[in-house]
DRENDO-1510 file (C-alpha; in Angstrom, 1 decimal, always signed):
<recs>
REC; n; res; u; v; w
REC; 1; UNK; +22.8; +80.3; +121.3 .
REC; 2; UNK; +24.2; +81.9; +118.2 .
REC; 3; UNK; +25.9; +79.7; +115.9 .
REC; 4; UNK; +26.8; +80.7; +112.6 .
REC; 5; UNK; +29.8; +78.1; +111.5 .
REC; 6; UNK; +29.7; +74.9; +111.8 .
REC; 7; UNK; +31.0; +71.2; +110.4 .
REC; 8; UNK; +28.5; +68.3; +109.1 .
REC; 9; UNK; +28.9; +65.0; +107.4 .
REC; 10; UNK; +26.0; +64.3; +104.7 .
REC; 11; UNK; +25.3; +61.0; +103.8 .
REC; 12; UNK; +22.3; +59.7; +101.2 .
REC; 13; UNK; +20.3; +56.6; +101.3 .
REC; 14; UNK; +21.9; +53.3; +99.9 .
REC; 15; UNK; +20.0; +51.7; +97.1 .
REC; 16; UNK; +17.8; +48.3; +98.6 .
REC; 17; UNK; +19.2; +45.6; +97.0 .
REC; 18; UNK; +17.3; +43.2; +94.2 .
REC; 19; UNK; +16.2; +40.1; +95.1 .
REC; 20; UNK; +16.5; +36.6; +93.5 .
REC; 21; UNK; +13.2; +34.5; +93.6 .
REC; 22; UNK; +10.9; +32.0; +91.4 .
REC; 23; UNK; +7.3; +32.3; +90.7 .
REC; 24; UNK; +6.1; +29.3; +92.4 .
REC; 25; UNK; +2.4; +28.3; +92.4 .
REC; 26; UNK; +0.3; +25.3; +92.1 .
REC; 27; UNK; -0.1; +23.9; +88.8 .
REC; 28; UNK; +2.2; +26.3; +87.9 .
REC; 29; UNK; +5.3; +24.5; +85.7 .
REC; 30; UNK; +8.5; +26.6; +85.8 .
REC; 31; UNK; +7.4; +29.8; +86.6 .
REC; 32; UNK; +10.1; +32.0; +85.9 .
REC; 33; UNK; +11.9; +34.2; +87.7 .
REC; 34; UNK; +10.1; +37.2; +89.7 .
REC; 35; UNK; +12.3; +38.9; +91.9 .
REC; 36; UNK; +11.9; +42.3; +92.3 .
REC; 37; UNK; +14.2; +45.4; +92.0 .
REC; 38; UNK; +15.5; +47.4; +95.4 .
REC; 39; UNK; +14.0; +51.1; +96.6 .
REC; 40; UNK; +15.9; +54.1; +95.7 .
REC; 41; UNK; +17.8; +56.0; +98.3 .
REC; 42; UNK; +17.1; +58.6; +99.9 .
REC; 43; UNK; +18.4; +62.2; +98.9 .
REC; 44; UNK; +20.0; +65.2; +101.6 .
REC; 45; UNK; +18.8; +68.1; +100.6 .
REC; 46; UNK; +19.4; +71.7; +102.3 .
REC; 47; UNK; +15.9; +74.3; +102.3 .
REC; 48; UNK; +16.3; +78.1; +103.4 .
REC; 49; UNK; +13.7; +79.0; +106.0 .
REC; 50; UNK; +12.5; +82.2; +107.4 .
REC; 51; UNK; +11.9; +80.5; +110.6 .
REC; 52; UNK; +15.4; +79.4; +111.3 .
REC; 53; UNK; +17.9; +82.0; +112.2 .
REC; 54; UNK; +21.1; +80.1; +113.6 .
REC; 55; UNK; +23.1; +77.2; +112.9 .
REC; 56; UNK; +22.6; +75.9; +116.6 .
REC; 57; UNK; +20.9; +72.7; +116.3 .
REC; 58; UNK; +24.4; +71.2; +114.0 .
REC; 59; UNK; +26.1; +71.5; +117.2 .
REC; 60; UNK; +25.0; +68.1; +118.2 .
REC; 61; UNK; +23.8; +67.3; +114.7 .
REC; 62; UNK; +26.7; +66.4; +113.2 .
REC; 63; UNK; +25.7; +63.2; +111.0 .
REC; 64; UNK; +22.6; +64.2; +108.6 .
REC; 65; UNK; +22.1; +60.8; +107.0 .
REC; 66; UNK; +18.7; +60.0; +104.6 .
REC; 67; UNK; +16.8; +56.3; +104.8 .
REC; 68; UNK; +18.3; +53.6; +103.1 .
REC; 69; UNK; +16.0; +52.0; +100.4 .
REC; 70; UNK; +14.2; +48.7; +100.8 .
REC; 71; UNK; +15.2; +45.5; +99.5 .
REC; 72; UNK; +13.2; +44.1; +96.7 .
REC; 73; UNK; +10.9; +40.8; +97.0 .
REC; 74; UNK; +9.0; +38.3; +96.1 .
REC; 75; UNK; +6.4; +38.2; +93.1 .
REC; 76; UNK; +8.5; +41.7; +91.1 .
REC; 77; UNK; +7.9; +43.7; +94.6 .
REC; 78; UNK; +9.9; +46.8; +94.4 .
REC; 79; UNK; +11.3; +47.6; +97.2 .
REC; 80; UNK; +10.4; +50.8; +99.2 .
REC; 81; UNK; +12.2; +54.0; +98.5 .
REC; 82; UNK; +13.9; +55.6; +101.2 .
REC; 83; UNK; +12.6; +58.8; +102.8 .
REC; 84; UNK; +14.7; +62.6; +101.8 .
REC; 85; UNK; +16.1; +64.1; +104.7 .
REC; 86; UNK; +14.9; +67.8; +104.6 .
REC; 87; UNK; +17.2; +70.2; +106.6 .
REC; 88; UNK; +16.1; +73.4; +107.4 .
REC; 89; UNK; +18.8; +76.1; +107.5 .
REC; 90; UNK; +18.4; +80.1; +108.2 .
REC; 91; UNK; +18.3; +82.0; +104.6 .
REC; 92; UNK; +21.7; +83.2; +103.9 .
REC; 93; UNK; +23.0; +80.0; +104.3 .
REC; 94; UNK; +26.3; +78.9; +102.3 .
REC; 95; UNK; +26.9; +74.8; +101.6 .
REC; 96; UNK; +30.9; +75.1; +101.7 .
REC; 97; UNK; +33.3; +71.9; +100.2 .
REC; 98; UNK; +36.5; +70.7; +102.5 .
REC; 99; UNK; +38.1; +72.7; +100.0 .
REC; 100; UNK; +36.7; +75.7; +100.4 .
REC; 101; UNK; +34.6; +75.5; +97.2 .
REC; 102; UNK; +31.0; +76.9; +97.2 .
REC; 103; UNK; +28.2; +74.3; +96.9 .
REC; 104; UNK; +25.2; +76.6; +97.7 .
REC; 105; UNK; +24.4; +80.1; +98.4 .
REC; 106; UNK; +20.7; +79.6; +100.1 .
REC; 107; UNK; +20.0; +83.0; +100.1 .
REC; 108; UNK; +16.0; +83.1; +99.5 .
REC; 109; UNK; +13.4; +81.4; +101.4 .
REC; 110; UNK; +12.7; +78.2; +100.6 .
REC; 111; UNK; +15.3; +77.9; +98.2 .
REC; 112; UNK; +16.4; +74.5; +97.7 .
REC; 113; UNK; +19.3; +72.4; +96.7 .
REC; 114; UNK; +19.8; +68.3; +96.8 .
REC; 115; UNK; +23.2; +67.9; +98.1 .
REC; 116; UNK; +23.3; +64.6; +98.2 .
REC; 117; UNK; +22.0; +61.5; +95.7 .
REC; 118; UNK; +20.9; +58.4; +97.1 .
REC; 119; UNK; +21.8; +55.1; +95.3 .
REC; 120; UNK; +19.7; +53.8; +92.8 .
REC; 121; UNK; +18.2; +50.5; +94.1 .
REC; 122; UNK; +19.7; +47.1; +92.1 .
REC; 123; UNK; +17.7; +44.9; +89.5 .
REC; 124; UNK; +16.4; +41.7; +90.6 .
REC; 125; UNK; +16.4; +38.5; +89.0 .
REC; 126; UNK; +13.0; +39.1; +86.9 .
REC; 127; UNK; +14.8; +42.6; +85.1 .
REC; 128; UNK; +17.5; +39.4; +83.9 .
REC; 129; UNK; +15.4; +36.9; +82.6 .
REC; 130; UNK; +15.3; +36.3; +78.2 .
REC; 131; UNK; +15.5; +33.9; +76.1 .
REC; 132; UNK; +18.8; +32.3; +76.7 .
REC; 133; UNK; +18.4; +32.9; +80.1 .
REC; 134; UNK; +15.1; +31.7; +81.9 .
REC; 135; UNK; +16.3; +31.1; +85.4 .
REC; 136; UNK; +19.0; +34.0; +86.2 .
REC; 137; UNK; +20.2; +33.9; +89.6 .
REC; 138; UNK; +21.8; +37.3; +89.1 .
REC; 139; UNK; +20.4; +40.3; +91.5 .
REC; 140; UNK; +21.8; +43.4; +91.6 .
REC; 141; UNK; +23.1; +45.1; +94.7 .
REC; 142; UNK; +22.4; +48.2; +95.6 .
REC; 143; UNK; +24.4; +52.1; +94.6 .
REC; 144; UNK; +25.8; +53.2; +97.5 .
REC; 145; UNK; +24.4; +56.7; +98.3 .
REC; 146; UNK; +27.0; +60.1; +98.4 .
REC; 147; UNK; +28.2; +60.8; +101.5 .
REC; 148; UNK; +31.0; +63.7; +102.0 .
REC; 149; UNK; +31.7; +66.4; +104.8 .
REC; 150; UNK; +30.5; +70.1; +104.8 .
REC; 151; UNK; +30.9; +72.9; +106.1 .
REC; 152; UNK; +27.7; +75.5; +107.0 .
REC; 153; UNK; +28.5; +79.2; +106.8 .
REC; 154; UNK; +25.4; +81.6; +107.6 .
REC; 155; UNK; +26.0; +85.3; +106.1 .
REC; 156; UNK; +23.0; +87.3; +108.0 .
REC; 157; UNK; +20.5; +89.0; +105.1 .
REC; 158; UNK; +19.4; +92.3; +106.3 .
REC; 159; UNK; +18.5; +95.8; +105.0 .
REC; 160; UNK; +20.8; +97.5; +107.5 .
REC; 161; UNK; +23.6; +96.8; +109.4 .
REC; 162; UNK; +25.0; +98.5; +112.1 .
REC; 163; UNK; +28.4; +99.1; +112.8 .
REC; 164; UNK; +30.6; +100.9; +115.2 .
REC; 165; UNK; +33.5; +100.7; +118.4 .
REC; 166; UNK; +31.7; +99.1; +121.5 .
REC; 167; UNK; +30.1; +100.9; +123.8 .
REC; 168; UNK; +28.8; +103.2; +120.5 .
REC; 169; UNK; +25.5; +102.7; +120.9 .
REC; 170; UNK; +24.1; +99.9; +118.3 .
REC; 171; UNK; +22.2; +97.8; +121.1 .
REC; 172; UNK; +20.5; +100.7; +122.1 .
REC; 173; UNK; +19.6; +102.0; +119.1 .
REC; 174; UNK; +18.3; +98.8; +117.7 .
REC; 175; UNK; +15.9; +98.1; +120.5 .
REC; 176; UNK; +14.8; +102.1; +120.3 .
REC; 177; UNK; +13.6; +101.4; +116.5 .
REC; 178; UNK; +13.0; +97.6; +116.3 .
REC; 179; UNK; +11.0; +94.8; +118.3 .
REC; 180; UNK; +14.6; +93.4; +119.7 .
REC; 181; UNK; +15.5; +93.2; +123.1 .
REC; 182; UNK; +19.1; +92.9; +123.0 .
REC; 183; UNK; +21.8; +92.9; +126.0 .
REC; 184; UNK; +22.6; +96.9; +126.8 .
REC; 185; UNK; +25.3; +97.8; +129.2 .
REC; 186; UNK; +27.5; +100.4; +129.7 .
REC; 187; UNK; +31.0; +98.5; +129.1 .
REC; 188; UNK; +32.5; +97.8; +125.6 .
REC; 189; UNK; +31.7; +94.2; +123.7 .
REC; 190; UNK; +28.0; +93.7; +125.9 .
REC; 191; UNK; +27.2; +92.6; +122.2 .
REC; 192; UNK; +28.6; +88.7; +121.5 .
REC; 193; UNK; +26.7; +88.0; +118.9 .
REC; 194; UNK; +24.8; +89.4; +116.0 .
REC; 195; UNK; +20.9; +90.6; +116.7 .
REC; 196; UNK; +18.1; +90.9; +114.4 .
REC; 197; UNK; +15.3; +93.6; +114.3 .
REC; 198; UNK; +11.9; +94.4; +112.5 .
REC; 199; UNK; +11.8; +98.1; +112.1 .
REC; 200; UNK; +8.0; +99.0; +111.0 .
REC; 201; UNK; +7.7; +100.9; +108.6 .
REC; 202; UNK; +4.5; +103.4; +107.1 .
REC; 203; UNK; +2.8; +101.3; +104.0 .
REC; 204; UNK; +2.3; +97.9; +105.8 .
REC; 205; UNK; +6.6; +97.4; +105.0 .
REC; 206; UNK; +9.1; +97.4; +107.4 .
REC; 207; UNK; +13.0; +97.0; +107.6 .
REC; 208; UNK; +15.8; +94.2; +108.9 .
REC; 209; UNK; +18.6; +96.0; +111.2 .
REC; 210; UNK; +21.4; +93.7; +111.9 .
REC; 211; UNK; +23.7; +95.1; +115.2 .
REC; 212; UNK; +26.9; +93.6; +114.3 .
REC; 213; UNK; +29.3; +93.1; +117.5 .
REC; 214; UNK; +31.2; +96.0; +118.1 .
REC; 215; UNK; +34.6; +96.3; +116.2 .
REC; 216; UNK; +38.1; +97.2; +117.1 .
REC; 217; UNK; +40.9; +98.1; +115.2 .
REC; 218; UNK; +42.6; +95.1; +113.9 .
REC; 219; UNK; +39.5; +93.2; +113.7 .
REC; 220; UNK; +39.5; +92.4; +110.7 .
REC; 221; UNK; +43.0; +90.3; +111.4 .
REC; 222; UNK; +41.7; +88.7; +114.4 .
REC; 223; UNK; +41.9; +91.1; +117.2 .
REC; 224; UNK; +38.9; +91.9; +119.9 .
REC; 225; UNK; +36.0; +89.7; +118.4 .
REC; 226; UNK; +37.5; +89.3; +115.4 .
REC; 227; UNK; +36.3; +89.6; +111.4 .
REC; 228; UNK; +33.6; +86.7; +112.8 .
REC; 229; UNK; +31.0; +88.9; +112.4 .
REC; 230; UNK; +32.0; +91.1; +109.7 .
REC; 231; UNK; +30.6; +88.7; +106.8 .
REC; 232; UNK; +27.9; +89.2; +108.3 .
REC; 233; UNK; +28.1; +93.1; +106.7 .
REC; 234; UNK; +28.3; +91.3; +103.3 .
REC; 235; UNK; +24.7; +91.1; +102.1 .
REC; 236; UNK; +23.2; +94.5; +103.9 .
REC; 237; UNK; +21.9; +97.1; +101.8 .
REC; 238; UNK; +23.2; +99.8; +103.6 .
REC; 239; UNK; +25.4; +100.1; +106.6 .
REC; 240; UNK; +24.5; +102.6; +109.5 .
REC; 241; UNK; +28.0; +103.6; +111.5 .
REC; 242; UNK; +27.3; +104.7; +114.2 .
REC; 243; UNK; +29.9; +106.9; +116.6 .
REC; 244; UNK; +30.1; +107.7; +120.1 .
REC; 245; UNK; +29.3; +111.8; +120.0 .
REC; 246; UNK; +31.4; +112.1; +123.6 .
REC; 247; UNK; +34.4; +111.0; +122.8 .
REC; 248; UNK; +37.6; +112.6; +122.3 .
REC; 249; UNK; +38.5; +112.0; +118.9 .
REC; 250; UNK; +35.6; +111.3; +116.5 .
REC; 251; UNK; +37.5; +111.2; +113.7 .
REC; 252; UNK; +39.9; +108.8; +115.0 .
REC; 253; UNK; +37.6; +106.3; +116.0 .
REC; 254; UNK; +35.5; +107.0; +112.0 .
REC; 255; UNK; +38.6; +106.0; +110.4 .
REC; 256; UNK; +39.9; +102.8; +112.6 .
REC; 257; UNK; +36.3; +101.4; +111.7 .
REC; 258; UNK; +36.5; +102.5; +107.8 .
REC; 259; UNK; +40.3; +101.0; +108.0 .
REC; 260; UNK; +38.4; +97.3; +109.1 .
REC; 261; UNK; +35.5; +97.6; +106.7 .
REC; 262; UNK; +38.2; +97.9; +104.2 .
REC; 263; UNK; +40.8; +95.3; +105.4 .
REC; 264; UNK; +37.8; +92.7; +104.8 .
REC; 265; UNK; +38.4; +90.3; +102.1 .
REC; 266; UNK; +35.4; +92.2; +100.3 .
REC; 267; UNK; +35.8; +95.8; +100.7 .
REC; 268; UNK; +32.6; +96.6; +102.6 .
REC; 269; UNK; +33.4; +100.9; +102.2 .
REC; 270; UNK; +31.6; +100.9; +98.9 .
REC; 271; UNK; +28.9; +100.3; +100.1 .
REC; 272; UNK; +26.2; +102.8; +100.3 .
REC; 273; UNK; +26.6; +104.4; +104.2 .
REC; 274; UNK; +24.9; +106.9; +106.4 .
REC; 275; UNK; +26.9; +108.4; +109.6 .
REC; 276; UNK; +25.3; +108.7; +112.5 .
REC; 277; UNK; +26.5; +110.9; +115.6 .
REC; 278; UNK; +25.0; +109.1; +118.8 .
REC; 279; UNK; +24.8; +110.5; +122.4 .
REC; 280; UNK; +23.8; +113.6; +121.3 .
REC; 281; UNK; +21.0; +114.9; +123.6 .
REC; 282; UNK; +23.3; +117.2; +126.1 .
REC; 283; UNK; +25.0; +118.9; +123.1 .
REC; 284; UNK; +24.6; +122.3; +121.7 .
REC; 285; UNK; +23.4; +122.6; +117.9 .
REC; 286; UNK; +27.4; +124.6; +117.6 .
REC; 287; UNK; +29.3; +121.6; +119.3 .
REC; 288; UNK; +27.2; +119.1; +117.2 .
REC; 289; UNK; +27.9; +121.0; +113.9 .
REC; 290; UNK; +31.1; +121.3; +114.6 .
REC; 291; UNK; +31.3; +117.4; +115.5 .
REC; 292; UNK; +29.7; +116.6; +111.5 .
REC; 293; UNK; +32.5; +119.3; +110.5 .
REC; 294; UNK; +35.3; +116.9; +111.7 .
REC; 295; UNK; +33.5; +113.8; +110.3 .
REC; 296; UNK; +33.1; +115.5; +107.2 .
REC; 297; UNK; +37.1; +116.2; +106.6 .
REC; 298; UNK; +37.6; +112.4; +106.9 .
REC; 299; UNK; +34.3; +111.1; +105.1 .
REC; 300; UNK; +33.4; +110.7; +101.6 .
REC; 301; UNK; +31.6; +114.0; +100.1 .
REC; 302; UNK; +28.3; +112.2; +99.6 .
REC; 303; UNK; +27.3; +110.4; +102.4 .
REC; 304; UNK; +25.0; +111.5; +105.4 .
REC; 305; UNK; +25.8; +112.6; +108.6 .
REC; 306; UNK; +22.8; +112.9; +110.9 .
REC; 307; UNK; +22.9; +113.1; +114.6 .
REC; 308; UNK; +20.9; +111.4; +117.2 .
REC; 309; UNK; +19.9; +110.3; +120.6 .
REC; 310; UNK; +19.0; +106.7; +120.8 .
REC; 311; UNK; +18.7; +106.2; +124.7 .
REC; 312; UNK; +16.6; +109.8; +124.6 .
REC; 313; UNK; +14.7; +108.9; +121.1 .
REC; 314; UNK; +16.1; +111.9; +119.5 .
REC; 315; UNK; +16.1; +112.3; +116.0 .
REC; 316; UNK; +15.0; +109.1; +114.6 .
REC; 317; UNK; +12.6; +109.8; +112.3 .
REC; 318; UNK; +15.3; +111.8; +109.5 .
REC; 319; UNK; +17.5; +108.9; +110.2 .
REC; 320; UNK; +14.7; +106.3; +109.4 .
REC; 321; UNK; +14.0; +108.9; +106.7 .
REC; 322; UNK; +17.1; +109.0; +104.8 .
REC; 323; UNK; +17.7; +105.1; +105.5 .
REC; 324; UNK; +14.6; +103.8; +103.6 .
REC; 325; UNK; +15.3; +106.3; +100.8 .
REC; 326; UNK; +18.9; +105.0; +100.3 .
REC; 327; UNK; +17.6; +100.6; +100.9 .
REC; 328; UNK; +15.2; +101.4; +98.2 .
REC; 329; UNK; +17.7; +103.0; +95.9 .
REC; 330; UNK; +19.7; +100.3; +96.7 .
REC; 331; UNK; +17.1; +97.4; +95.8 .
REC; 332; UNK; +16.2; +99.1; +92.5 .
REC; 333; UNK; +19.3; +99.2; +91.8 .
REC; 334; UNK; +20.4; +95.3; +92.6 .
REC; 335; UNK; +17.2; +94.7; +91.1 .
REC; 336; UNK; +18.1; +96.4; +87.3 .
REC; 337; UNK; +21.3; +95.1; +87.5 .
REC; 338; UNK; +22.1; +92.5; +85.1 .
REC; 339; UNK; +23.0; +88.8; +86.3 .
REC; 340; UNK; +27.1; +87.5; +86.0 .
REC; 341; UNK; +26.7; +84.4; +84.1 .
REC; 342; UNK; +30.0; +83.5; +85.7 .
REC; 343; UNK; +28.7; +83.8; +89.3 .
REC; 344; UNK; +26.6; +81.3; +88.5 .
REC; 345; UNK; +27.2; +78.3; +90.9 .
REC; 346; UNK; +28.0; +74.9; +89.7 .
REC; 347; UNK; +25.1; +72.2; +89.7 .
REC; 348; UNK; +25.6; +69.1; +92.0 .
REC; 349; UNK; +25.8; +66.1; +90.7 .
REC; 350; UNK; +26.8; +63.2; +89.9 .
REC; 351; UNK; +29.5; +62.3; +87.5 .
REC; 352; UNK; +28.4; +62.0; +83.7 .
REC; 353; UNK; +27.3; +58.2; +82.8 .
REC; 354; UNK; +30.4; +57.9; +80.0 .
REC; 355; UNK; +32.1; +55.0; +78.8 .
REC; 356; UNK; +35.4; +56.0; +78.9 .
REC; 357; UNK; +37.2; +53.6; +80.7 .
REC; 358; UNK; +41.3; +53.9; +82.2 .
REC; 359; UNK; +43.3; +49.9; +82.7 .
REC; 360; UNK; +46.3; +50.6; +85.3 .
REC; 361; UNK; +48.8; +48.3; +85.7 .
REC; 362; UNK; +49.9; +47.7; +89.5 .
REC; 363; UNK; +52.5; +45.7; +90.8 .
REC; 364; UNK; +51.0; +42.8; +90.9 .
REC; 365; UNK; +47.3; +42.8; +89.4 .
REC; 366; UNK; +45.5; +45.6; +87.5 .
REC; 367; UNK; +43.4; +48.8; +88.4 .
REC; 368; UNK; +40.0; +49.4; +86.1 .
REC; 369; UNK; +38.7; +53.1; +86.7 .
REC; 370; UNK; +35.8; +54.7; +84.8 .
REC; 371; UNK; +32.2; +55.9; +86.0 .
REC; 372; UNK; +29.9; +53.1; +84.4 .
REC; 373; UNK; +32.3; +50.1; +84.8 .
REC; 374; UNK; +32.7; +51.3; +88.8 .
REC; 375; UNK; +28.7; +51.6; +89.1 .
REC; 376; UNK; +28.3; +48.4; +87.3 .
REC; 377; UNK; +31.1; +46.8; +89.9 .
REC; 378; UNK; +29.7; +48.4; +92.8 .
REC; 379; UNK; +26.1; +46.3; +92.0 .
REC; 380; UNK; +28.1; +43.1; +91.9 .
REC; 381; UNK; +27.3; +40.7; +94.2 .
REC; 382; UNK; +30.5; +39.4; +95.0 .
REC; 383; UNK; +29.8; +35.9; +96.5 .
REC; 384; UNK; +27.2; +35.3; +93.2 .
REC; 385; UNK; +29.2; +33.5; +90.6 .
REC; 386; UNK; +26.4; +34.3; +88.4 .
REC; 387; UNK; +26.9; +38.1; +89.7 .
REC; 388; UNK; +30.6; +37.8; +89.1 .
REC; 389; UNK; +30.5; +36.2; +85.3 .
REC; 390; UNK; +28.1; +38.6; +84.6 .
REC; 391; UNK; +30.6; +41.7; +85.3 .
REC; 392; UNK; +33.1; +39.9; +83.5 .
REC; 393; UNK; +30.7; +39.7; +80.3 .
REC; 394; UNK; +30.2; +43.7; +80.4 .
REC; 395; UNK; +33.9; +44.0; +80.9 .
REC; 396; UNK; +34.4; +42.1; +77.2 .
REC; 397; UNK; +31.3; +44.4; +75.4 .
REC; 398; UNK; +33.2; +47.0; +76.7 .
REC; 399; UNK; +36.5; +46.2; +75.3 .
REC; 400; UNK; +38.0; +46.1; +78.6 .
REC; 401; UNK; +38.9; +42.6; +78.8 .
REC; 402; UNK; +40.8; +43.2; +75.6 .
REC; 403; UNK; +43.4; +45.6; +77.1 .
REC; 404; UNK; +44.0; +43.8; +80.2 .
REC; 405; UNK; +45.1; +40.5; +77.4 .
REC; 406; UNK; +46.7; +43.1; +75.8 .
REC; 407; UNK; +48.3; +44.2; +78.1 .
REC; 408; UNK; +50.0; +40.8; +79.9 .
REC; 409; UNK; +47.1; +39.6; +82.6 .
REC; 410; UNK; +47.7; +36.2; +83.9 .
REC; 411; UNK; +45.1; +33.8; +85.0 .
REC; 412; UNK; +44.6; +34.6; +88.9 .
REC; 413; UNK; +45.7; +37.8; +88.7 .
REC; 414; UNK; +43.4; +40.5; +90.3 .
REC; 415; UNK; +41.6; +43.4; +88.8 .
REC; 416; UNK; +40.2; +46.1; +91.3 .
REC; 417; UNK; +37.2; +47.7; +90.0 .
REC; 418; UNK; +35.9; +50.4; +92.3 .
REC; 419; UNK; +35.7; +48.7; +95.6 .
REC; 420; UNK; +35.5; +45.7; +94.4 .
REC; 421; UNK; +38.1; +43.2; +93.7 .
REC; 422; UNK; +37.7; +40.0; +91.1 .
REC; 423; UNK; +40.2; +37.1; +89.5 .
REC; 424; UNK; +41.0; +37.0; +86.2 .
</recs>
């Protein structure tokens, strides 16, 4: 089944928690401390793959969560990182935010991207000990890993993409130039969902045709099948449009299917576009000229009208012709063209380590917000006094302390940090 939307939720690997231990061996006098620190989390992250080619297997994959890491032990054992979670996604894959907000754009194979960070595993009692302190009981708990929701868009990548009304032809065509086998029928919309084909091509190269679902007019607001499929025109090269030779009005149904292309949020009529005249095989060479005549009046000066046959294999070497001329053209030009600095997207992180710090005053207690003094209250073990006195000593080298006094805190009153929640 073809799937190209779809909704996940992405969640990395917890940080293993440090551990709290003593060296103890035999004629061994105070040992020290040796507990070791906790395993990293694992990280999510998203890879492009020729071999995939639909979002189908996120529609019972929903949760994509990465190993939590390992508890440290005994004797400074560090515990065991947790496994990445690779997903494989078809190339052309966009990583969307709730908000809409592009993540990724995975649009070469094996292109790469860690979504989400695991937590970083917490100290244990060995990372504490000095010289004023020679039997911590303080261990670190482990940094929760990112978890958010996403959503998956797929944008088919192909040299060629074919467009037209239903019943125009596209199936037929493809599977008359390519190694597809799609659904052909004589009734409109026997195309659902988007096909793929390798057209070989002389020089050991070959070609990616793309038969979008046939289009009606309104599409592009909804109607018939809806503009679904029409991002799918986004990243071709060229786009073959392909009309129905028999039918009453040619120019008619040329313009409803420029009128979508051009409705789309991107206007897909720029790009480069060759016309193709199917059905042709009973017609005279008079009525066909005088069909490209009538296409002509509507159509931009420039682009190609070529007529052809594809249920009688009639005229499909020009068209292949005149195609790989104007995909090369096209790719030297993409390739010459200089990069948009601004398109660039945004790397994922997380936040900067800072230590800017923000005291809130609620209505009964305070609120302490800043990225360093959350991570540092997130590895807080909250039933360790030691933990506990600990987080309040950072608190005072930070100055924090000092606002909250200066600020009015009574004794008992509580301070949430993060998630957690401790007494002055």
């Amino acid at each position: 089944m073809f799937v190209d939307k779809t909704h996940v939720f992405i969640k990395a690997g917890n940080g293993g928690h440090g551990h709290v231990s003593f060296r103890r061996e035999k004629f061994v006098d105070r040992g020290g401390p040796d507990g070791g620190d906790g395993g990293k989390g694992g990280d999510v992250i998203f890879v492009a793959s020729r071999n995939q080619n639909t979002l189908s297997r996120f529609r019972f994959q929903k949760r994509l969560v990465a190993q939590d890491g390992e508890d440290g032990g005994k004797q400074r054992c560090r515990g065991k990182s947790g496994e990445d979670i690779i997903v494989e996604v078809p190339i052309g894959t966009m990583l969307l935010g709730i908000a809409g907000d592009v993540i990724a754009d995975l649009a070469q194979d094996d292109a790469r991207v860690v979504v989400a960070i695991g937590g970083q595993g917490g100290y244990g009692n060995a990372h504490f000990k000095s010289s004023t302190r020679q039997a911590p009981q303080i261990a670190e708990k482990g940094e929760p890993g990112q978890e958010f929701e996403l959503d998956l868009e797929l944008k088919l990548i192909a040299d060629v993409g074919l467009v037209g009304l239903p019943n125009a032809g596209k199936s037929t065509l493809l599977a008359a130039l390519s190694n597809a086998h799609p659904e052909i029928n004589n009734y409109p919309f026997t195309t659902l969902t988007p096909n793929l084909g390798v057209v070989a091509m002389p020089g050991n190269t070959s070609l990616l045709f793309a038969d979008i679902p046939g289009l009606i007019e309104g599409a592009a607001e909804g109607k018939g099948l809806g503009d679904d499929f029409l991002r799918h025109i986004e990243r071709t090269l060229v786009i073959l449009h392909l009309i129905d030779a028999t039918l009453i009005d040619v120019r008619e149904a040329y313009k409803t299917i420029q009128a979508e292309l051009k409705a789309y949020k991107t206007d897909l009529t720029a790009r480069p576009q060759i016309i193709v005249l199917n059905k042709t095989e009973d017609m005279s060479k008079t009525a066909v000229s005088q069909l490209k005549t009538l296409i002509r009046s509507v159509s931009p000066p420039k682009s190609p009208i070529i007529a052809i046959s594809a249920e009688a294999r009639q005229g499909l070497a020009p068209l292949l012709r005149r195609i790989t001329v104007l995909v090369n053209r096209e790719k030297t030009r993409q390739a010459h063209q200089p990069a948009d600095e601004t398109a660039q997207l945004p790397v994922w992180r997380l936040p900067d380590d800072t230590n800017t710090w923000k005291v809130e005053r609620l209505a009964d207690g305070f609120t302490v917000s800043g990225n360093k003094i959350e991570r540092f209250a997130a590895r807080t073990d909250p039933d360790n006094p030691a933990s506990l006195y600990r987080l309040r000593d950072i608190m005072k080298k930070m100055g924090i302390l000092h606002e909250l006094i200066r600020q009015g805190i009574k004794a008992g009153q509580p301070i949430v940090v993060g998630e957690r929640t401790i007494r002055y």
